[in-house]
C-alpha positions in Angstrom: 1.5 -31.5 15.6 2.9 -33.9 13.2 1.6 -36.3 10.6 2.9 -39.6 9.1 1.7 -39.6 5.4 3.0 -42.0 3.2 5.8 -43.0 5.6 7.0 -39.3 6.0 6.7 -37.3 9.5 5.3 -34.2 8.8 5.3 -31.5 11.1 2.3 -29.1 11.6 2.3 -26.5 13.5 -0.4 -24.9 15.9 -0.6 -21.4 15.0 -2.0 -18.6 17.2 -2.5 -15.0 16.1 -3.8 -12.0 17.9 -4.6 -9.0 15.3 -6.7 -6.1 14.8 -9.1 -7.4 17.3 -6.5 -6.6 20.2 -7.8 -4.0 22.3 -5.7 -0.4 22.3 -3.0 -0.8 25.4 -1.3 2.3 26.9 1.9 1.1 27.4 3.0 -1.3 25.1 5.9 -2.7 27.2 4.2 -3.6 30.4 1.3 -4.7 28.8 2.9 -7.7 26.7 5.0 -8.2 29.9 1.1 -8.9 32.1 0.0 -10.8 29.1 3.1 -12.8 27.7 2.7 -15.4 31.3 -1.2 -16.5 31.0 -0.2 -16.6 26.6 3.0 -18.8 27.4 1.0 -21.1 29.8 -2.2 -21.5 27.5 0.2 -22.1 24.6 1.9 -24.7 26.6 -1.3 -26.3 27.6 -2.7 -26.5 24.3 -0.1 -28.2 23.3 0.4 -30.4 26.4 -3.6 -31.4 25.2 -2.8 -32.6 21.7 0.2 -34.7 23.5 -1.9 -36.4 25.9 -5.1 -37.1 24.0 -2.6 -38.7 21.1 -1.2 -41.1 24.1 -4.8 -41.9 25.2 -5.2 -42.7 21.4 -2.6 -45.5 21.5 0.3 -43.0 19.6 3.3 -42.8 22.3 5.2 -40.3 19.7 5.0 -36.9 21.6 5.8 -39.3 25.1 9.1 -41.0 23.9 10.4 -37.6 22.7 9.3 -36.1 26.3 6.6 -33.6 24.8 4.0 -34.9 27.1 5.2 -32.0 30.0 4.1 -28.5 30.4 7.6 -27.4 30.7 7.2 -24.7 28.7 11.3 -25.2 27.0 10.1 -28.6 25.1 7.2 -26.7 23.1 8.6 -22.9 22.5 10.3 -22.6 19.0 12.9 -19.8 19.3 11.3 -18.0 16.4 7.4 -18.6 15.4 7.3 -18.6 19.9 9.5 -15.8 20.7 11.5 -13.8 17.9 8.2 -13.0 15.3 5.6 -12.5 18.3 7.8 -9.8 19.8 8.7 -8.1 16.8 4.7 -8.2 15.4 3.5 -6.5 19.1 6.7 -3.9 19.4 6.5 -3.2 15.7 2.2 -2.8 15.3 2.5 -0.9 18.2 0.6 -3.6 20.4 -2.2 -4.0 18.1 -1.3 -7.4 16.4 1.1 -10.6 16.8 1.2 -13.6 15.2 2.9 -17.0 16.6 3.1 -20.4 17.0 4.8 -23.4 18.9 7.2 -26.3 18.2 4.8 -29.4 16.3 4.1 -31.9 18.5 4.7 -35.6 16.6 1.9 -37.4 16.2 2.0 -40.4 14.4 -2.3 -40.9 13.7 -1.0 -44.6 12.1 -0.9 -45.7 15.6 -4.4 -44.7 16.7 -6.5 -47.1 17.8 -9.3 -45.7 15.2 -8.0 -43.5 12.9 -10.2 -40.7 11.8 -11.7 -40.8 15.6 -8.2 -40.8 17.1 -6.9 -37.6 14.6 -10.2 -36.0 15.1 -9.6 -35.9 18.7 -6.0 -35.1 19.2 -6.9 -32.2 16.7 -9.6 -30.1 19.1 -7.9 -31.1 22.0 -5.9 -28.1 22.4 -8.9 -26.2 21.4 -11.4 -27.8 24.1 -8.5 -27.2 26.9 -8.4 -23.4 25.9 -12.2 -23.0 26.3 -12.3 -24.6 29.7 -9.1 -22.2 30.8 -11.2 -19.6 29.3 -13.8 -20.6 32.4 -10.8 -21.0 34.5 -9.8 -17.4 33.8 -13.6 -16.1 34.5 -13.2 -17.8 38.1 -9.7 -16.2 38.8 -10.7 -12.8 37.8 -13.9 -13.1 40.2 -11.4 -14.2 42.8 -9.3 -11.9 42.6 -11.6 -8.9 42.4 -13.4 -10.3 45.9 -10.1 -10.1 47.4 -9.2 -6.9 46.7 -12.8 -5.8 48.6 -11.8 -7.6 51.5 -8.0 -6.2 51.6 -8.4 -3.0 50.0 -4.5 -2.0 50.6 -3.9 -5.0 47.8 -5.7 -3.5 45.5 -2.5 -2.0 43.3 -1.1 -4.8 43.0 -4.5 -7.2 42.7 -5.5 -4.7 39.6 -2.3 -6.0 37.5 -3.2 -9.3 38.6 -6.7 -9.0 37.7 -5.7 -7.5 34.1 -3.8 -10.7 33.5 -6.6 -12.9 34.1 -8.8 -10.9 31.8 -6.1 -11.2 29.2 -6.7 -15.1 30.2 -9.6 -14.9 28.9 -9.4 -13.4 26.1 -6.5 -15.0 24.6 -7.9 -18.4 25.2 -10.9 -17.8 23.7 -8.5 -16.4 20.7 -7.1 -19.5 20.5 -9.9 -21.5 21.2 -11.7 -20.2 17.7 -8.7 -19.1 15.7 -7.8 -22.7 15.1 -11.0 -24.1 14.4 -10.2 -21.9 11.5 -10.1 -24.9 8.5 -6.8 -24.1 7.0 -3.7 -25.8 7.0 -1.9 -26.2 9.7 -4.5 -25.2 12.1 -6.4 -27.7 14.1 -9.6 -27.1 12.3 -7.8 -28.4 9.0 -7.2 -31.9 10.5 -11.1 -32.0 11.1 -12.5 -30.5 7.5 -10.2 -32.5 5.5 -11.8 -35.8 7.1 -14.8 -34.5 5.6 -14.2 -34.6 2.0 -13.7 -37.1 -0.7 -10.5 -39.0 -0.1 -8.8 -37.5 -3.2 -9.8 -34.1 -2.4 -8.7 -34.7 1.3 -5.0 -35.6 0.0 -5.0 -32.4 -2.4 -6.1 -30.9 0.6 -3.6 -32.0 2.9 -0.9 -30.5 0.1 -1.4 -26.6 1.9 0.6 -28.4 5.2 3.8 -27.9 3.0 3.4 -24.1 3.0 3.6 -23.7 6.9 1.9 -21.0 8.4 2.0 -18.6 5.4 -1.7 -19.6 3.8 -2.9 -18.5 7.5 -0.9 -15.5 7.6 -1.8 -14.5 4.0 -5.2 -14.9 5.2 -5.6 -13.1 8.0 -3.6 -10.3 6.3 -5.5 -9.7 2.8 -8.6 -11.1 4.1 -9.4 -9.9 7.6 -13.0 -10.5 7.3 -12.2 -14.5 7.8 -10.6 -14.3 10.5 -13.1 -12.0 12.0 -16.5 -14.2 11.2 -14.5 -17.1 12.9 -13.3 -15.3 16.2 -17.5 -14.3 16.3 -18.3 -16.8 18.9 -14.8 -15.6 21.3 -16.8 -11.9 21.1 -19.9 -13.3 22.3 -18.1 -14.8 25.4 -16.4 -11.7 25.9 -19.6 -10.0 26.1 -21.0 -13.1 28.2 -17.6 -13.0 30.6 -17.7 -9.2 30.9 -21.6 -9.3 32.5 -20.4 -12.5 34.5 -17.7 -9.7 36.1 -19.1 -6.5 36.0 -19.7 -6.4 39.9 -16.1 -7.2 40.9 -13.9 -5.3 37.9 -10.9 -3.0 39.8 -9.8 -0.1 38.1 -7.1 -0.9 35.4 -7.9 -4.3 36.2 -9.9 -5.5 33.0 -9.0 -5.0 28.8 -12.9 -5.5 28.8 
């Protein structure tokens, strides 16, 4: 996302990290290839959110440059989207990567009401990954029923019901990894609205680092990252009673 502050476009990005939490995978390969299509499409439509709640805000930014699409080429950025995810999963052995996607420009100058406006383009994304969460619950169901009814699809219904668990997990990941309230995750653009205006601008200051404050973070101090992804392991645990009756074999990361 991007911010005009004192006349000057500056870009934010949305970050999203999957780390030690990851459950253990056999095979490294084929596991990123069944999760990398429900990541790429929850990225996308995270993104997509903060685009189209800053156009319903009166800010036409992200439209004119022809972010407002879910084609997935006008929000991937070749490295933090592709390059460092890859070599994070390959090189931790499948147990941690680390991303993020092209900023989406926002100019917040052009919201109808400021603080309201930024407030809501900010947990867009993050309200869109919580209802895909849902979404993901519903598929998984789905697809389990089907394989009882035409038991000779089961093979193949299994890897499609392990990438719809992986749905679920992920968006809850992203759902609660950027309420995390520093810079440049979507939680920041909330918290900072919260403190004393000169405060808020020394606040704002981290935005220049990128995604290293973040990273730093969740490296040195784990424990963070953990007590904010709490609430994604209690839906876990709430999704994985919700499908207990219909799970396949090799069909769940549960």
């Amino acid at each position: 996302m991007a911010r005009k502050v004192g006349g000057k476009l500056h870009g934010v990005k949305t970050i999203h990290i999957f780390g030690r939490h990851l459950p253990r995978v056999t095979s490294i390969s084929f596991e990123f290839l069944i999760l990398a299509p429900p990541l790429l499409f929850s990225i996308v439509a995270h993104e997509y959110a903060h685009a189209e709640a800053a156009y319903r805000q009166g800010d036409s930014t992200a439209f004119m440059l022809g972010r407002l699409t879910f084609n997935p080429l006008k929000h991937i950025d070749p490295f933090m989207s592709v390059i460092l995810p890859v070599v994070l999963w390959f090189g931790s052995g499948g147990t941690w990567t680390f991303g993020g996607a092209k900023p989406v420009p926002v100019n917040p100058r052009n919201f109808r009401q400021y603080v309201k406006g930024d407030i809501i383009v900010s947990l867009a994304g993050i309200v869109v990954n919580l209802i895909l969460s849902v979404v993901f619950v519903v598929l998984f169901v789905a697809v389990g029923l089907l394989a009882h009814q035409v038991p000779v699809l089961e093979p193949s219904l299994q890897i499609l019901q392990r990438m719809m668990a992986w749905g679920v997990w992920l968006n809850l990941v992203l759902a609660f990894f950027n309420l995390i309230p520093i810079p440049p995750l979507d939680g920041s653009h909330v918290f900072y609205h919260l403190l004393p205006p000169g405060a808020g601008m020394q606040y704002r200051q981290l935005q220049r680092f990128g995604f290293l404050p973040i990273m730093l973070v969740s490296f040195m101090l784990p424990g963070v990252v953990r007590f904010f992804l709490w609430p994604a392991y209690e839906l876990l645990d709430v999704a994985r009673l919700v499908v207990s009756s219909v799970v396949l074999q090799h069909g769940s990361i549960f």
